[in-house]
C-alpha positions as CSV (number, residue, x, y, z in Angstrom):
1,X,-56.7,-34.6,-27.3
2,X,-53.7,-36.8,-27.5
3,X,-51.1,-37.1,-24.9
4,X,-48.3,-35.8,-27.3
5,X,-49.9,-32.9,-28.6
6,X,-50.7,-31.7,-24.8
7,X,-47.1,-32.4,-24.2
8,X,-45.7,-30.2,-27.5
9,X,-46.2,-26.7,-25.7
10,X,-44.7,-27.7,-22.6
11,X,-41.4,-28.9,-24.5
12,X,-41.4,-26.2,-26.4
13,X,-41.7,-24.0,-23.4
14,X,-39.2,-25.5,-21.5
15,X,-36.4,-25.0,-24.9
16,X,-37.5,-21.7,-24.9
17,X,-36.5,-20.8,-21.2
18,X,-33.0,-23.3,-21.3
19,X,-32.3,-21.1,-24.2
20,X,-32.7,-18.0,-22.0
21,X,-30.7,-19.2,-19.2
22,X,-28.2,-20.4,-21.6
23,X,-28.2,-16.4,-23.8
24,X,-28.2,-14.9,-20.2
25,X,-25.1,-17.4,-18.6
26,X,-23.1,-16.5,-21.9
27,X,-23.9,-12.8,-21.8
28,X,-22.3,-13.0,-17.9
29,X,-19.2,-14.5,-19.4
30,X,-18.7,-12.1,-21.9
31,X,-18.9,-9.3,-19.2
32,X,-16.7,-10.8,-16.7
33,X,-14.2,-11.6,-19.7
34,X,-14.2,-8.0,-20.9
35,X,-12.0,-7.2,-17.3
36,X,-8.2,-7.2,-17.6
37,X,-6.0,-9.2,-15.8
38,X,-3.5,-7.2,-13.1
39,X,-1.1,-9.3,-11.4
40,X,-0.4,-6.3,-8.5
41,X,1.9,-7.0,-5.5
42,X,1.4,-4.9,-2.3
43,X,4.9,-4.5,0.2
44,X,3.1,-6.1,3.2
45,X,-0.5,-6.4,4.4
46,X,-1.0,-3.2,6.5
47,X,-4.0,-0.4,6.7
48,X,-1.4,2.1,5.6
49,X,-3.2,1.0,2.1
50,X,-6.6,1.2,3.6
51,X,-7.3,3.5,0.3
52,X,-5.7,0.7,-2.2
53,X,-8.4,-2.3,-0.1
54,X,-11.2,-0.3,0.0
55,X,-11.3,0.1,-4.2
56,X,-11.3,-3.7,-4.1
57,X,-13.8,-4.3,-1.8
58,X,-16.1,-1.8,-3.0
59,X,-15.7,-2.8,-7.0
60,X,-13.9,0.3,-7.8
61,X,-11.1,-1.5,-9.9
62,X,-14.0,-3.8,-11.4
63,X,-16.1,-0.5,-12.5
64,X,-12.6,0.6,-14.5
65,X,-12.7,-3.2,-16.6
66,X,-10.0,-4.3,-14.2
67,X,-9.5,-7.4,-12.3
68,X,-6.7,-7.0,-9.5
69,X,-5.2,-10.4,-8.3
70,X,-3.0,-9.4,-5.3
71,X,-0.3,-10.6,-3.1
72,X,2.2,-9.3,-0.8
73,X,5.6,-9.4,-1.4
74,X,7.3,-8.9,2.1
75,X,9.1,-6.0,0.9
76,X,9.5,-3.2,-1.3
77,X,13.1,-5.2,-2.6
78,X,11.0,-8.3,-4.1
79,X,7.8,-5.9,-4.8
80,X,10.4,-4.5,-7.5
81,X,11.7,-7.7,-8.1
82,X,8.4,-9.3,-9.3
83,X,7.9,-6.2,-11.7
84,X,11.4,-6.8,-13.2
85,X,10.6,-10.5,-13.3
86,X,7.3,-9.8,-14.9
87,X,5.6,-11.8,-12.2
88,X,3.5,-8.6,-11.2
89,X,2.6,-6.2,-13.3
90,X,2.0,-2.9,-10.8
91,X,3.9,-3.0,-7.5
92,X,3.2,-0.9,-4.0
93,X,6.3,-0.5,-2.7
94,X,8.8,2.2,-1.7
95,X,9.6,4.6,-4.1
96,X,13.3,4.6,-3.8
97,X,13.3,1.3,-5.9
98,X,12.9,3.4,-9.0
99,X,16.1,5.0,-8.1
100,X,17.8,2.3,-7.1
101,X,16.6,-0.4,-10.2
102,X,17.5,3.1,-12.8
103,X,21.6,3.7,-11.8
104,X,22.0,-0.1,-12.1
105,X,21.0,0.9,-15.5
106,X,19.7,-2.6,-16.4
107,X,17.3,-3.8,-19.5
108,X,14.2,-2.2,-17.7
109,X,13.4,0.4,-15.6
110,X,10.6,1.4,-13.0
111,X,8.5,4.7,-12.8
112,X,6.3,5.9,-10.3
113,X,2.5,6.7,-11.6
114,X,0.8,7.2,-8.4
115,X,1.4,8.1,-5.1
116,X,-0.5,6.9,-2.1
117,X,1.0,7.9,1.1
118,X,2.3,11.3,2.1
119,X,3.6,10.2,6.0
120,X,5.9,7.5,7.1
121,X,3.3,4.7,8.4
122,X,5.5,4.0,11.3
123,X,4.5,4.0,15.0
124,X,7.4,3.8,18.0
125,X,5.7,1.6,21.1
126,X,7.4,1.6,24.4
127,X,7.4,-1.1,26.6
128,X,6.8,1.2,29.7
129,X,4.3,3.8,29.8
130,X,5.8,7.2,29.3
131,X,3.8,10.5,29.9
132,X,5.7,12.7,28.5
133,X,8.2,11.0,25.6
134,X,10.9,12.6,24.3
135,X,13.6,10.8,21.8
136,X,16.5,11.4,24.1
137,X,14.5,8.6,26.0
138,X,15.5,6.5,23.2
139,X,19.4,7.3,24.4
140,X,20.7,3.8,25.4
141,X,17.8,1.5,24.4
142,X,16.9,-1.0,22.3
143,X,14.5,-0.2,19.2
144,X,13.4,-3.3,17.1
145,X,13.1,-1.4,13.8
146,X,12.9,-2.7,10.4
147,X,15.7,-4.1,8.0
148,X,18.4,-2.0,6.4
149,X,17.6,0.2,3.6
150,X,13.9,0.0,4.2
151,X,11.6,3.3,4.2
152,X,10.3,3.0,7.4
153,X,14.1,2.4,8.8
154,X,15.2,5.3,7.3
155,X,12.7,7.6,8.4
156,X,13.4,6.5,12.2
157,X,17.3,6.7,11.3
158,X,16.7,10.5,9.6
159,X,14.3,11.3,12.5
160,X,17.2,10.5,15.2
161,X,19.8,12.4,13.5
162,X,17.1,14.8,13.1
163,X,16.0,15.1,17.3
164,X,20.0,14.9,17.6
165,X,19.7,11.3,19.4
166,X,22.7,9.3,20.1
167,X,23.2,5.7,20.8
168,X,20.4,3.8,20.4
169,X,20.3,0.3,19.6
170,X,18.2,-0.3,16.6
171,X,17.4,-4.0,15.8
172,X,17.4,-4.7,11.7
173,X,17.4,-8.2,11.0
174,X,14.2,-9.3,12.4
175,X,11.7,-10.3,9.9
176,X,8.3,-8.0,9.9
177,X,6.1,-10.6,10.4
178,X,8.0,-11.8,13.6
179,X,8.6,-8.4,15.2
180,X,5.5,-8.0,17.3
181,X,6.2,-11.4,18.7
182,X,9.3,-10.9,19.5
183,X,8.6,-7.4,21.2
184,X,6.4,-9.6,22.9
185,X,8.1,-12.0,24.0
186,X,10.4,-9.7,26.2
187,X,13.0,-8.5,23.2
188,X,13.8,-4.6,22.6
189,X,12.7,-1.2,24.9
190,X,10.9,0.1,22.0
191,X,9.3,-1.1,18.9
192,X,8.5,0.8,15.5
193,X,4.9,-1.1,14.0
194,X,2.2,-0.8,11.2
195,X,-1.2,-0.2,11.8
196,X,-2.6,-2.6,12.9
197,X,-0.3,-4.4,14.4
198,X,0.9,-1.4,16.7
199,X,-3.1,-0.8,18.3
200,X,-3.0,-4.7,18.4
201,X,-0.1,-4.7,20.9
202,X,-1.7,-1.7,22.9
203,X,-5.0,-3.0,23.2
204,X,-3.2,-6.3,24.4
205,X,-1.6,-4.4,27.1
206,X,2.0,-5.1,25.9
207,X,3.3,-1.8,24.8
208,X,1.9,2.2,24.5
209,X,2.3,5.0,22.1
210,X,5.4,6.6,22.1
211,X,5.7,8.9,19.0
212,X,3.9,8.9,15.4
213,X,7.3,8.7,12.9
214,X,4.6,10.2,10.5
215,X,4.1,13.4,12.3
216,X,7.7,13.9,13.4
217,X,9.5,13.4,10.5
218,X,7.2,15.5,8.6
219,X,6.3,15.0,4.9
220,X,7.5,11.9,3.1
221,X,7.1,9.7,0.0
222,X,6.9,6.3,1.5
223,X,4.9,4.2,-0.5
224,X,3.8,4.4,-4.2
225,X,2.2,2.9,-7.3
226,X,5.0,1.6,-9.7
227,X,5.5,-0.6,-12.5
228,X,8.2,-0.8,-15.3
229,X,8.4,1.6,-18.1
230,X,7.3,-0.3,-20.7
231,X,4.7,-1.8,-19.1
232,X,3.1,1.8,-18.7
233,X,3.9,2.0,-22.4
234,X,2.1,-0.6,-23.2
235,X,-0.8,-0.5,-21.0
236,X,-1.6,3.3,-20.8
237,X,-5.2,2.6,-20.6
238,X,-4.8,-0.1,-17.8
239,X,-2.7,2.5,-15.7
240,X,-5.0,5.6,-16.0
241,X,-7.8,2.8,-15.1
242,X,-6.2,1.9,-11.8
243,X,-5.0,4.8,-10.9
244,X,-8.8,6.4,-11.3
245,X,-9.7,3.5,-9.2
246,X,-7.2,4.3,-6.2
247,X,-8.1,7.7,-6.2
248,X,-11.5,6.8,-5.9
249,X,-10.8,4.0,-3.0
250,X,-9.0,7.2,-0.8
251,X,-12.2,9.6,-1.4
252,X,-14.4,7.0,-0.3
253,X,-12.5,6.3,2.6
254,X,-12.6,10.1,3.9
255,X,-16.2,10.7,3.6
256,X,-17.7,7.2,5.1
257,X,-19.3,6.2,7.7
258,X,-17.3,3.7,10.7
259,X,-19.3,1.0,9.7
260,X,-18.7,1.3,6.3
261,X,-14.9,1.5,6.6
262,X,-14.6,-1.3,8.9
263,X,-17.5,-3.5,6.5
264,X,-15.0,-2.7,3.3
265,X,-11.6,-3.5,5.2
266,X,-12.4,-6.3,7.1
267,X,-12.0,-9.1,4.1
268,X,-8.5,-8.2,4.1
269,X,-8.1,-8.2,8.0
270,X,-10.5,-10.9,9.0
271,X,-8.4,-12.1,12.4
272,X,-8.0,-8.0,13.5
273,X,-11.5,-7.2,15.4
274,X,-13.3,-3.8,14.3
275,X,-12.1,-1.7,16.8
276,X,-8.5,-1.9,16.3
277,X,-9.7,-1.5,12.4
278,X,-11.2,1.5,13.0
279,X,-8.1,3.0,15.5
280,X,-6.0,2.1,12.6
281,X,-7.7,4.4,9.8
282,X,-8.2,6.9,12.8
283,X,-4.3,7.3,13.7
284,X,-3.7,7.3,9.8
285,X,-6.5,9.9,9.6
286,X,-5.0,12.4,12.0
287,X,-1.4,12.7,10.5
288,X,-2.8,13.3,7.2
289,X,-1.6,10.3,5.5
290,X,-3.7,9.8,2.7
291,X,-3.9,13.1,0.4
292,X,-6.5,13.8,-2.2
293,X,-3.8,14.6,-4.8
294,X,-1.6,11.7,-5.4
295,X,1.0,13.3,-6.8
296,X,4.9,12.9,-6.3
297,X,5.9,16.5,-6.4
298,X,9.4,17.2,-6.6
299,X,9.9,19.0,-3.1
300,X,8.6,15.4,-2.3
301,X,11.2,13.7,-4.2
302,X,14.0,15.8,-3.6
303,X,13.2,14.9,0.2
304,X,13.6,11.6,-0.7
305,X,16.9,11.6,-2.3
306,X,18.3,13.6,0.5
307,X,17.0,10.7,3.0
308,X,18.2,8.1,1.1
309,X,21.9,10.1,0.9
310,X,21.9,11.0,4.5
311,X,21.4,7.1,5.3
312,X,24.6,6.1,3.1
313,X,22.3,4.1,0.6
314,X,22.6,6.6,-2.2
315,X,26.0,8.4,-2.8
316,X,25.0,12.5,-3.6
317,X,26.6,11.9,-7.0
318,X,24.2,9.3,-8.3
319,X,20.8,11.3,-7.3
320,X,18.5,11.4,-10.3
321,X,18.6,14.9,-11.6
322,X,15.7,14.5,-13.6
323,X,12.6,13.1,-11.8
324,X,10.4,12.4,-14.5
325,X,13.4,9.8,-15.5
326,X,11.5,7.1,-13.0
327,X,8.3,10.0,-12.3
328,X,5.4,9.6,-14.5
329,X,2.6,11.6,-13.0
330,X,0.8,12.3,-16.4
331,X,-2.0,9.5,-15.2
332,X,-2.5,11.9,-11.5
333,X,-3.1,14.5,-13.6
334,X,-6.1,12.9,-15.6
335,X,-7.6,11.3,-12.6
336,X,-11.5,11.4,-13.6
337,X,-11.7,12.9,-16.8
338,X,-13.5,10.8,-19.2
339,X,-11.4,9.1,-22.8
């Protein structure tokens, strides 16, 4: 037999499996084009979200169609920017923006569609070890706290007026990612952190537990899902989605092992070693921060109205009388049901 006609099958063999390879590469395109694009901006990088990192890491957003590209504004003031802007298209920030962007009654407006923390995420660190702490202890000290207007400033300002505590020295124009250092460094009696920054600086030896601002102040909206109004229009489908994937990320997160928790959250805290991981979710854990209904109820929101007039950021006359105005918690309401 001739050399080519040995050599026919073989070519024809190896066509046959390029064209395999090449049916099966173009079949993995197709799938990985069928996810939409979210351009989402988180407020800062912190495990307060644990519930938000954990449906990335453990494909819940990619089992909805959706493909999250994140990154973290440095605020919940240029979070809302960036959804005004159009440069994100879902923000985590504070949910006072939607009160704030809506009497400036601009071209757009922002709406809350989910909400993921029920507790302030704030911890206060003292320098020196105190047994027994009390927030008259505060009376005459420094606090580096966080800027003006902010949730977690607020919540300490509220909680002060709250334990009747008189001059203290709160510190508001230090940038979050430089307070730690500069607590460090010798600046400031007290210090009010994010998990897990605040076990960080504990486990380092350079300031303890004082008081969870979570479990003092009680019940508050701190931090929710927004994005502009005609965005959620527009993209019903894409909101219910993510939404279902969140819910899904904070139901995980309460049933799963250590290992597993610290396995899904470490891409997103790569330098912080799994112990302090694992504190973290544990201390945000105990106060009850993440609840199983993500709804913004509106004992929640009235609470939040009153905090932000109490704080001279909101005047009484301008409160939103009608929540549903920047509220949309039609998307809560259908978490898991099918189309």
């Amino acid at each position: 037999m001739s050399k080519s006609k040995l050599a026919k099958p073989a070519f024809l063999l190896l066509a046959a499996l390029l064209l395999i390879l090449s049916v099966s590469a173009c079949g993995n395109k197709s799938k990985s084009d069928e996810l939409t694009a979210v351009k989402f901006s988180e407020v800062i990088r912190s495990i307060f979200y644990a519930p938000h990192y954990v449906a990335m890491s453990q494909g819940f957003f990619k089992a909805q169609g959706l493909n999250v590209d994140m990154n973290t504004a440095q605020g919940s003031d240029k979070g809302a920017a960036a959804l005004i802007a159009g440069t994100a298209d879902i923000s985590l920030i504070g949910p006072e923006t939607t009160i704030y962007v809506y009497n400036q009654k601009g071209g757009k407006t922002l709406k809350v569609f989910h909400q993921l923390t029920s507790k302030d995420g704030s911890f206060l660190l003292s320098r020196e070890k105190l047994d027994n702490f009390k927030w008259s202890d505060l009376e005459g000290k420094t606090v580096i706290g966080w800027r003006p207007g902010s949730s977690p400033q607020m919540v300490l300002n509220s909680t002060l007026t709250k334990e009747k505590t008189s001059g203290v020295n709160v510190v508001t124009n230090i940038a979050s990612t430089a307070m730690a250092g500069a607590f460090a460094s010798g600046q400031g009696d007290f210090i009010q952190l994010f998990e897990p920054v605040a076990s960080t600086l504990v486990k380092e030896g350079k300031a303890y537990y004082a008081a969870s601002l979570g479990d003092t102040f009680g019940a508050y909206p701190e931090t929710s899902y927004v994005a502009t109004s005609d965005y959620i229009k527009a993209h019903q489908d894409v909101i219910r989605k993510f939404s279902n994937a969140v819910a899904e990320g904070t139901k995980w997160l309460n049933s799963a092992s250590d290992d597993d928790i610290v396995k899904a959250l470490k891409p997103y805290f790569d330098a912080t070693p799994d112990d302090i991981i694992l504190q973290s979710v544990q201390n945000y854990k105990k106060q009850g921060t993440w609840s199983t209904d993500p709804e913004l109820t509106q004992e929640q929101f009235d609470t939040l109205q009153n905090v932000l007039v109490e704080n001279g950021v909101l005047k009484a006359e301008d409160k939103v009388t009608k929540m549903d105005a920047v509220v949309d918690m039609s998307f809560v309401g259908n978490i898991g049901k099918s189309d």
